[in-house]
C-alpha positions in Angstrom: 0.0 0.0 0.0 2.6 2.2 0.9 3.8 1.9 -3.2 0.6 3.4 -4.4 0.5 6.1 -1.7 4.1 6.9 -3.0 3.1 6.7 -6.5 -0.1 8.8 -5.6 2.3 11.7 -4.4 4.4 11.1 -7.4 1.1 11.5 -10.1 -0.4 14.6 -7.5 3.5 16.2 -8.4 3.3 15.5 -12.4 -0.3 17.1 -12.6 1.1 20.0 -10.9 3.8 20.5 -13.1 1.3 19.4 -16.2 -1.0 22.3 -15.0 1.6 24.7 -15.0 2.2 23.5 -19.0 -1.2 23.9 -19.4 -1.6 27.6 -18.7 1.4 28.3 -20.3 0.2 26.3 -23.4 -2.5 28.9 -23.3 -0.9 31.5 -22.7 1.3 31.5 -25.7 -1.3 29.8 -27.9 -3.9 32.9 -27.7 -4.8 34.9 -31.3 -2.7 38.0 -30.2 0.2 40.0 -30.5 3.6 38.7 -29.6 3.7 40.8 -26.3 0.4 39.1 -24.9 1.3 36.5 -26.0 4.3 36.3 -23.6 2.4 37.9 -20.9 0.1 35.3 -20.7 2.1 32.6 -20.9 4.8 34.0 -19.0 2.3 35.4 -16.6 -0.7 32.5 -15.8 1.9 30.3 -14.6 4.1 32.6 -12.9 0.4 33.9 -11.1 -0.1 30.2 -10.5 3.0 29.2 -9.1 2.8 32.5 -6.5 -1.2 31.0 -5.5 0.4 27.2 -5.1 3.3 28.8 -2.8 1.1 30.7 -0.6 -1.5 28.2 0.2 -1.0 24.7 -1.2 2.4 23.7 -1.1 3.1 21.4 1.7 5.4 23.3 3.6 3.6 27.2 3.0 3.2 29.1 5.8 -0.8 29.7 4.7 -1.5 26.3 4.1 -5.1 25.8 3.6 -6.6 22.9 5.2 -9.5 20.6 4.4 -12.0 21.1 2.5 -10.1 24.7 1.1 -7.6 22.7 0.0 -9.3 20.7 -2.5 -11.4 23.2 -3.2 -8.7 25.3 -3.7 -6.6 22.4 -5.9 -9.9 21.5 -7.6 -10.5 25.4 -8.8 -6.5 25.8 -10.4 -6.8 22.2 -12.2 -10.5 23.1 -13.7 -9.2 26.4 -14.9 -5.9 24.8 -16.6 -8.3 22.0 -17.8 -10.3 24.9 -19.5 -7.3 26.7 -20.8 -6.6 23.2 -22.7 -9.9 22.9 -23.9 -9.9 26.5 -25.2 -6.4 26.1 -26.7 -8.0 23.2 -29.2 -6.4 20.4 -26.6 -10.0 19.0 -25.7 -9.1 15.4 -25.2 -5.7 16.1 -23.1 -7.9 18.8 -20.9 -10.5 16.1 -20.4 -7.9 13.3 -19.2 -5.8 16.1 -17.2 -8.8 16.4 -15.2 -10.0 12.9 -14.8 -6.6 11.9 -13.5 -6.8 15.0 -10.8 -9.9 13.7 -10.0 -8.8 10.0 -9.1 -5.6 11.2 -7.6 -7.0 14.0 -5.2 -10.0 11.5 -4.3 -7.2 8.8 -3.2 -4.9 11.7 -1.3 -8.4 13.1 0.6 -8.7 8.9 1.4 -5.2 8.4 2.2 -5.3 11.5 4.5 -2.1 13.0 2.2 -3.3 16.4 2.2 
């Protein structure tokens, strides 16, 4: 058991990067100039990053707890899910999102929030 938990920790880290690829996918994928362009996928992840830091990341100082947490988690993955699906990457938003699902709902039962 203590495999999968690892390996469940190991998935939860991959999504996170995967969501920050996501926005930045966006981001430099919009029908804009070149300076939005690198604003936005400079920017959403950068914004993203700073939101993780204060409030999710295991050892922040403003750690949210249950249920913010996964409230919080659920919120940033729907939105990079929807930046996929606008940027013309409907079936990699849709499984993005899926596999946050069934990771999170093991971490909430395996109390590794």
């Amino acid at each position: 058991m203590n495999i999968l938990k690892s390996l469940n920790l190991l998935v939860a880290f991959m999504l996170e990067l995967a969501m920050l690829a996501a926005f930045a996918y966006w981001g430099f994928h919009l029908d804009t100039n070149l300076f939005v362009k690198l604003l936005a996928g400079i920017g959403a992840p950068a914004l993203i990053i700073v939101i993780w830091a204060m409030w999710a990341a295991p050892n922040a100082s403003g750690r949210l707890s249950v249920p913010w947490l996964p409230l919080l988690k659920l919120a940033l993955f729907g939105l990079a899910a929807l930046s996929l699906y606008a940027g013309g990457k409907k079936d990699l938003a849709i499984e993005m999102f899926a596999v946050f699902v069934v990771s999170e709902a093991l971490a909430l039962a395996w109390h590794q929030e």
